[in-house]
N, C-alpha and C positions, 0 to 999 in steps of 0.2 A: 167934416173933420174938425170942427172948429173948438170941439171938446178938448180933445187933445194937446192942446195948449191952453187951457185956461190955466195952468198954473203959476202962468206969468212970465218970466223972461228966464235967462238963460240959469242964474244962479237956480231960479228956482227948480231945474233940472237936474243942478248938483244936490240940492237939496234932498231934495225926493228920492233922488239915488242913494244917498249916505244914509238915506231912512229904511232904502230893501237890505243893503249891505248889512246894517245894524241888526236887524229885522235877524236877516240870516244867519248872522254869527249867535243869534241867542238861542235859535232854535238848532243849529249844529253843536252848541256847547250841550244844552238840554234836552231838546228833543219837541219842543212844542212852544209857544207864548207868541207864535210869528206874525201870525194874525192882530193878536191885539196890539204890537209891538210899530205892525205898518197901519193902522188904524190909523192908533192914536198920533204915530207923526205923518201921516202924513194927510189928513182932516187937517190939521194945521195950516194948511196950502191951498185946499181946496176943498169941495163942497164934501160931505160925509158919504154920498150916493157914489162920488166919482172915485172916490177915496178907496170903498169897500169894492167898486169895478177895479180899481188899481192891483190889490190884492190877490186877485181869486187866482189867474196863470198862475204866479212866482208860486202861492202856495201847494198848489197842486204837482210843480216840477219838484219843487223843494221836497214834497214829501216821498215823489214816485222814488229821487235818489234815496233819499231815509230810508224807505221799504226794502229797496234793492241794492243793499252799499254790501250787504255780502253774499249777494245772488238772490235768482230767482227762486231757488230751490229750499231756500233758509228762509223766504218771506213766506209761502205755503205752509213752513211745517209753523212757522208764529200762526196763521191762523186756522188753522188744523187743531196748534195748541190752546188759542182762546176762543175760537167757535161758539163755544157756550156763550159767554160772555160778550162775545158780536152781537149774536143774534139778537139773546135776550134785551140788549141795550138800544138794539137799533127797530126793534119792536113796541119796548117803551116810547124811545125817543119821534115815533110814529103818534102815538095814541097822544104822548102828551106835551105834542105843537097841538093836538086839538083845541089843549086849556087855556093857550097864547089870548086870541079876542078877548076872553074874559078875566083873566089877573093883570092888575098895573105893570109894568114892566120893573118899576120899584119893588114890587114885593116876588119874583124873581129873583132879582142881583141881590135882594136883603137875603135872600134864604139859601143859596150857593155860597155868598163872601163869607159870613161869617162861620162855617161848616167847613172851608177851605181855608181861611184861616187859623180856626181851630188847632185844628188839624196837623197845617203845616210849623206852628211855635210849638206845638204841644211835643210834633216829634223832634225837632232840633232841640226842646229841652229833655229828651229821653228818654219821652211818659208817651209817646204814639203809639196810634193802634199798631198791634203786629197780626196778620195773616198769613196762615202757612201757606207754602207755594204751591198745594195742591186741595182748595177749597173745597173740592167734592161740584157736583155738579150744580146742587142747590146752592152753595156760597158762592160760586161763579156766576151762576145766573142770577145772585139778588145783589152781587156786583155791578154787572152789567146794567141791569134795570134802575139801579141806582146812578150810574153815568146816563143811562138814558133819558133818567127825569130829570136830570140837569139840564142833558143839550137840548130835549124837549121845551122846557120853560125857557132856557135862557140862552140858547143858539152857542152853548159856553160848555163841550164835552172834553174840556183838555184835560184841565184840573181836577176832575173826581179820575180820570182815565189815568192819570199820573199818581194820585194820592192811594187807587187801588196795587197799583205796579210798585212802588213803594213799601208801601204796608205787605205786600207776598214777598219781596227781597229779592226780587227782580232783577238778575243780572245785567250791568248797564248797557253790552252789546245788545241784549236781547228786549231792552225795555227801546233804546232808540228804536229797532225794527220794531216793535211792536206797536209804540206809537206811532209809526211811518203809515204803516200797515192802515190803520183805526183810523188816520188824520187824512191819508188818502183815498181811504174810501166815504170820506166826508169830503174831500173836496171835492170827486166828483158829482157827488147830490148836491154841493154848492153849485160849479159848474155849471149843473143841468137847471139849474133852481132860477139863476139870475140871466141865463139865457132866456127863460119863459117871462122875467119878471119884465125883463126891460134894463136891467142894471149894467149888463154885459152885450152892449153892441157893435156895429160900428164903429163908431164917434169915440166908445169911449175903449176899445179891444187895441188900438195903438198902446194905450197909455199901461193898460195891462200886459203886454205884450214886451213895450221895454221898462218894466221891472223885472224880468225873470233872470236877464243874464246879471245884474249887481245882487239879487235874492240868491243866485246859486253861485258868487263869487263871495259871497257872508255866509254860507254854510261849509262850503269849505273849510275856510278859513275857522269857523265854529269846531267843525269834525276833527281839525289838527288840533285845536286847544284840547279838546275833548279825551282824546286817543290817549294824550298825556298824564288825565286823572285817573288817579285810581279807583274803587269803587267807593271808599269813604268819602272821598274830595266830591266825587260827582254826584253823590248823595246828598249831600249839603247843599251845592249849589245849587242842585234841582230844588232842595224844600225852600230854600232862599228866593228862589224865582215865583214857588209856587206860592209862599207869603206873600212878595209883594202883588201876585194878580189874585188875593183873596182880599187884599187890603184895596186893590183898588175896583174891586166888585162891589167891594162895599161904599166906596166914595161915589160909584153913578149908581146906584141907589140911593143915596141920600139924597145926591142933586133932583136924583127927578122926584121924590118928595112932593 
């Protein structure tokens, strides 16, 4: 169990905790970024392995609430309603971890940051793509395949999955369940994934274990700020969020250069 404390002494327990909290409330405001959000602080503390073990519970509870904050019966008809675009993305996102051994990881994060940057300034200046809300079968599946080659290359399916929901004009109840939905059934292939890897055992299932309850006291908290926006407020802040993880997809591409 000796994992479980490598982060040091007691502060850095409050630490780590202000980091799920945070984590949470940005994914309760938005609807996604929570991941990167508990990454990046809390690798600050400890090693990047123990870091991404820390993560994987909170985000899988946080999302199953997301999915199901207005029932079981509303998360079914969301993917009833994007089906197409499940599939086709998680078909992609299949075929194209194949190409992972062979592309740098650099040119990855180069070819999602600046496409999701794009993107996200282009629409907050007025000039974004628009998608009607009913693509047709063929624009929903070359949607989806288009999220898929993200998460496939770059383990990174929030921001094309957000930048699509966006661009159809995506009612913001229906885009948080939606994303709940798509991020929950990602986190249980994460789940399963880092179980088999080694990343999630043991040693290190404590420390995963108490972030869940400060991750689901930050989305709360998130969901009340949220409840509050209207659909133009909540529009912005998502492309506002969604800039700055297109800006900093771009930044660990360049480092790893």
């Amino acid at each position: 169990m000796d994992t479980f404390f490598d982060i040091g002494p007691y502060w850095g327990w409050g630490l780590a905790f202000t980091v799920a909290v945070c984590a949470g409330m940005v994914k309760g405001v938005v609807g996604f970024a929570m991941p990167t959000v508990m990454i990046a602080g809390l690798s600050t503390m400890m090693p990047p392995e123990l870091a991404l073990a820390g993560l994987i519970l909170p985000t899988l509870a946080t999302n199953l609430w997301q999915a199901l904050r207005q029932g079981t019966r509303a998360a079914i008809t969301s993917i009833a309603h994007f089906r197409v675009f499940l599939i086709a993305g998680g078909l992609v996102m299949v075929c194209a971890a194949q190409l992972v051994p062979v592309l740098p990881p650099s040119v990855m994060l180069l070819f999602i940051g600046p496409l999701i940057t794009l993107y996200a300034a282009s629409t907050l200046l007025g000039r974004g793509l628009r998608l009607p809300p009913e693509p047709g079968i063929k624009g929903e599946a070359g949607m989806g395949a288009l999220a898929g080659l993200f998460g496939g290359l770059s383990g990174i399916w929030g921001p094309p999955t957000v930048a699509m929901l966006i661009a159809r004009g995506t009612e913001k109840t229906e885009q948080m369940r939606v994303q709940g939905v798509i991020y929950g059934l990602g986190a249980l292939v994460l789940l399963g994934s880092h179980i088999g890897s080694g990343v999630l055992r043991a040693e290190t299932l404590p420390l995963s274990a108490a972030m869940v309850a400060p991750a689901l006291l930050g989305i709360w908290i998130g969901f009340r700020l949220q409840d509050r926006f209207d659909q133009v407020t909540f529009r912005k802040i998502t492309l506002w969020v969604l800039l700055i993880a297109g800006l900093n997809l771009i930044r660990r591409g360049v480092m790893l250069l």
